[in-house]
C-alpha positions in Angstrom: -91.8 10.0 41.6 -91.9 10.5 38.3 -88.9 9.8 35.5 -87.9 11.4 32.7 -86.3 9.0 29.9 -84.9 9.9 26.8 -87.6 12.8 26.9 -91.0 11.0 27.6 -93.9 12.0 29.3 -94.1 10.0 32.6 -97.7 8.3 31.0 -95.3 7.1 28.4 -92.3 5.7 30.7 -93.0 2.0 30.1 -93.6 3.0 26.2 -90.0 4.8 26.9 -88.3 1.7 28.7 -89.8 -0.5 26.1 -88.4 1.8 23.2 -85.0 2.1 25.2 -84.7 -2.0 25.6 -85.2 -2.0 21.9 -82.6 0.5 20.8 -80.0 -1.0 23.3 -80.8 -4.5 22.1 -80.5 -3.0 18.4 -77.2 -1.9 19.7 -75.8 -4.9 20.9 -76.8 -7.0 18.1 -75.3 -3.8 16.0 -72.2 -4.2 18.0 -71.8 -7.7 17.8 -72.6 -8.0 14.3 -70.0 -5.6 13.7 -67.8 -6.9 15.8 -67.9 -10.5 14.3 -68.2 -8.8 10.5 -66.5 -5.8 10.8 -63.8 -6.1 13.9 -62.4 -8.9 13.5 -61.3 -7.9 9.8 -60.5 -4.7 10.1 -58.1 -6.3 13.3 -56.8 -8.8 11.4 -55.5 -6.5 8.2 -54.3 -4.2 11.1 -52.3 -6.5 12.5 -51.0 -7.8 9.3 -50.2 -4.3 8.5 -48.3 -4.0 12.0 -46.7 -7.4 11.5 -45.7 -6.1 8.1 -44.7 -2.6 9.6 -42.4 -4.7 11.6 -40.8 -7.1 9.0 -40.2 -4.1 7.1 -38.1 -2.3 10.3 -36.4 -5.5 11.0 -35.4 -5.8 7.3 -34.4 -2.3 7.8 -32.4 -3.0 10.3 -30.3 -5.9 9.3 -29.5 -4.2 6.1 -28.5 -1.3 7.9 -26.3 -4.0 10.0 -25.3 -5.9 7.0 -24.0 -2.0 5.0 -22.4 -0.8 8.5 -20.5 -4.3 8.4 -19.8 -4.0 4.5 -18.6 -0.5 5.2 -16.2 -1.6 8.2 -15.1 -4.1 5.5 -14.6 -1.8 2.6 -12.6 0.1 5.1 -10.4 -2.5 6.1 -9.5 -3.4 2.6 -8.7 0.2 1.8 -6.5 0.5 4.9 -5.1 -3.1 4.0 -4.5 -1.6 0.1 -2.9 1.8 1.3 -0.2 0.4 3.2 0.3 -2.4 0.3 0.7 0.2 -2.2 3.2 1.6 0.9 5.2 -1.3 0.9 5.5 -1.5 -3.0 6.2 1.8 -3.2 8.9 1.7 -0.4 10.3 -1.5 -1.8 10.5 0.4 -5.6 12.1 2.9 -4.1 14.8 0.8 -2.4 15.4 -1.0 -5.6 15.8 1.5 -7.1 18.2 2.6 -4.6 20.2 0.2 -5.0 20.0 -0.2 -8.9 21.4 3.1 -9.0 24.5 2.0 -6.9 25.0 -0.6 -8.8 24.7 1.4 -12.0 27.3 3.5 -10.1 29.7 1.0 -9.3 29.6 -0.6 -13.1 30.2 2.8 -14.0 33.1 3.6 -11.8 34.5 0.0 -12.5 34.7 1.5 -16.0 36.0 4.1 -15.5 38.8 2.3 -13.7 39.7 -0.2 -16.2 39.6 2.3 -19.3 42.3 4.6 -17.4 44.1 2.0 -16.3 44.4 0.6 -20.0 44.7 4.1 -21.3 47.6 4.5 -19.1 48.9 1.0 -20.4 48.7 2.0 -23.8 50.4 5.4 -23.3 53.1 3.5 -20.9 53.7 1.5 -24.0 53.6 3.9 -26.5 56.1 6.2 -24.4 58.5 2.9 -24.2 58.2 2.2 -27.9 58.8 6.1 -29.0 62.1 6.1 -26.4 63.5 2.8 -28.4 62.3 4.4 -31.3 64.3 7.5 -30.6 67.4 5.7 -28.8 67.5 3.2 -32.4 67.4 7.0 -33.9 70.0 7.9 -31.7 72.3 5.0 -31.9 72.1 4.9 -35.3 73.2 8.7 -36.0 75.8 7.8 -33.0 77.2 5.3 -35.4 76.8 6.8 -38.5 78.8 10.3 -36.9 81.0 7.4 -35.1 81.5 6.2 -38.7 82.5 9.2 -40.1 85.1 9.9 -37.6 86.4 6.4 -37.4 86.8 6.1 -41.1 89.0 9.0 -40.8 91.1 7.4 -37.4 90.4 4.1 -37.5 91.1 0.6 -39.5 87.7 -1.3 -40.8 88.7 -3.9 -38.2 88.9 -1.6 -35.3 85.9 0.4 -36.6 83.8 -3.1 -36.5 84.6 -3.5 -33.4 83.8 -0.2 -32.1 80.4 -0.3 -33.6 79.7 -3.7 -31.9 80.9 -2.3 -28.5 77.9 0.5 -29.2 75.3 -1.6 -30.1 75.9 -3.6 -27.1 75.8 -0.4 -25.0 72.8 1.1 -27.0 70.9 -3.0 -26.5 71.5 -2.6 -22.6 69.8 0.5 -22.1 
């Protein structure tokens, strides 16, 4: 029976086998020198680069965390600001609300008390132009009373007659 290996004539098989121990021993000493030179550098900056890789997605993460919680925040203080402003605004408005009453009230209040002293001062002015005209009266009543009298009547009886006027003209 006769082998081939790797391509050798079967006078040269041991030659072969002999060549074949070589190149797998050559190999594995390859193999292992790159394994302790080579592999377990080329793991250890891979697995720094994964442990980095990860760091980076869990920084990722908890900044994404921390901005969705800074956000929900934000938006509470907005909401909590928009009905503030609300409630000043409301409250303005009621103030002014009732400011304006009040300004209406003063105002009527006023109004009230300067007609009510205008009609005062026209009430008194009317009662001070009717003595003024009654004195008028009374006084051409006596003088006409005067003239007739002097004509009828004795200074006595005329001094008496204007007293008895002026009383009458005093009483109204």
């Amino acid at each position: 029976m006769e082998l081939l290996i790797l391509g050798a004539a079967p006078s040269s098989i041991p030659t072969a086998f002999g060549t074949g121990l070589v190149l797998l021993g050559s190999f594995l000493v390859l193999l292992f020198a790159l394994s302790y030179f080579v592999w377990e550098p080329v793991k250890k900056v891979m697995d720094d680069r994964e442990k980095l890789i990860h760091d980076d997605i869990e920084s990722a993460e908890i900044a994404k965390r921390e901005a969705e919680a800074l956000r929900k925040k934000n938006e509470e203080i907005l909401s909590q600001t928009q009905a503030e402003v609300s409630e000043m605004f409301e409250k303005s408005r009621e103030e002014a609300k009732v400011q304006q009453q009040s300004i209406i009230d003063e105002a009527t209040i006023n109004a009230k008390r300067l007609m009510s002293d205008a009609q005062k001062d026209i009430e008194q002015e009317k009662e001070k132009a009717v003595r003024e005209i009654n004195d008028q009266v009374a006084e051409l009543s006596v003088l006409i009373a005067q003239k007739v009298i002097e004509k009828e009547l004795s200074p006595q009886d005329q001094k008496d007659l204007i007293d008895k006027y002026l009383q009458e003209a005093g009483d109204r």
